[in-house]
C-alpha positions, 0 to 999 in steps of 0.5 A: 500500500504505501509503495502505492502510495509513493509511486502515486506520488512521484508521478508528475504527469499532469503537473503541466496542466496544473501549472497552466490551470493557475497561470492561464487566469491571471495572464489572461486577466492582466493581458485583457487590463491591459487591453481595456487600459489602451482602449479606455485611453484612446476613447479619452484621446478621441473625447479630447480631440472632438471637444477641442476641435468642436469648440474651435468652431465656435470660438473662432465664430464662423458658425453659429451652433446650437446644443445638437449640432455642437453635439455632432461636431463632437461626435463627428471629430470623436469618430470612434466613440460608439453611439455618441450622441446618445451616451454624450453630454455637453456644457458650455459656460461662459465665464466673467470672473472666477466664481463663474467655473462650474464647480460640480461634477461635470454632468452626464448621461444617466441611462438609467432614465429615459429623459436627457434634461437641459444642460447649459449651453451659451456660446458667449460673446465677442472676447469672453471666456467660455468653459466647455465640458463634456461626459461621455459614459461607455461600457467596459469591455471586460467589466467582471475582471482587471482593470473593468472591475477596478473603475467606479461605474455608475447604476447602469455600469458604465464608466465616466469619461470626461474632458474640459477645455477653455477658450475665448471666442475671438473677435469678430 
């Protein structure tokens, strides 16, 4: 019996597969945070890009653009953006003195309801300051591990991705 034994335990067929049982999670988890990371990162760039090259513009007043077409401009120069203008919100506040800065969070798009309340929206005047915000929630490609696990979401599980850029329009 104990020869048994011993021979059973000096076997090591097998001991590949276990290695790779305990491995292959963790790789595959870290190679996918890494991946989400780069993902979430470019989103962030595109996000960047479209609110500064939108709010370009109407700074330099060549149009005059409401709260929708601004809102496809975005859209329009944040091309990878996966349903943008249903997952996008955007603010712009013109500033006179210090106070006039938002000083909440930068508000965006709850999924959860069925309305979009009014945000504000006010091009500003000849040689003023304005603050452009924007929101931009998106899902997580891989939400139950890594780095999709790790970022705070809101009730619906998305993530917030947001941007600011300031301007003054330019005289006319």
């Amino acid at each position: 019996m104990t020869g048994r034994f011993r021979r059973h335990l000096a076997d090591r067929s097998g001991s590949a597969a276990v290695e790779f049982a305990l491995l292959v999670p963790l790789v595959l988890s870290l190679l996918f945070s890494v991946f989400e990371a780069g993902w979430i990162m470019t989103q962030s760039i595109m996000l960047d890009r479209g609110l500064s090259r939108a709010s370009r513009a109407v700074q330099i007043g060549t149009t005059s653009m409401n709260y929708t077409q601004y809102k496809q401009k975005v859209c329009a120069e944040a091309f990878i953006l996966a349903d943008c203008e249903k997952s996008l919100r955007l603010e712009l506040t013109p500033i006179d003195t210090a106070a006039d800065f938002p000083t909440t969070e930068t508000p965006c798009v709850d999924r959860s309801v069925a309305i979009d309340p009014v945000t504000s929206y006010e091009a500003g005047k000849t040689s003023q300051l304005v603050f452009a915000r924007a929101c931009f929630v998106v899902d997580p490609l891989t939400p139950g591990i890594g780095y999709g696990l790790s970022v705070p979401k809101d009730n619906t599980g998305a993530m917030r991705l947001t941007s600011s850029f300031a301007f003054v329009n330019e005289p006319t």
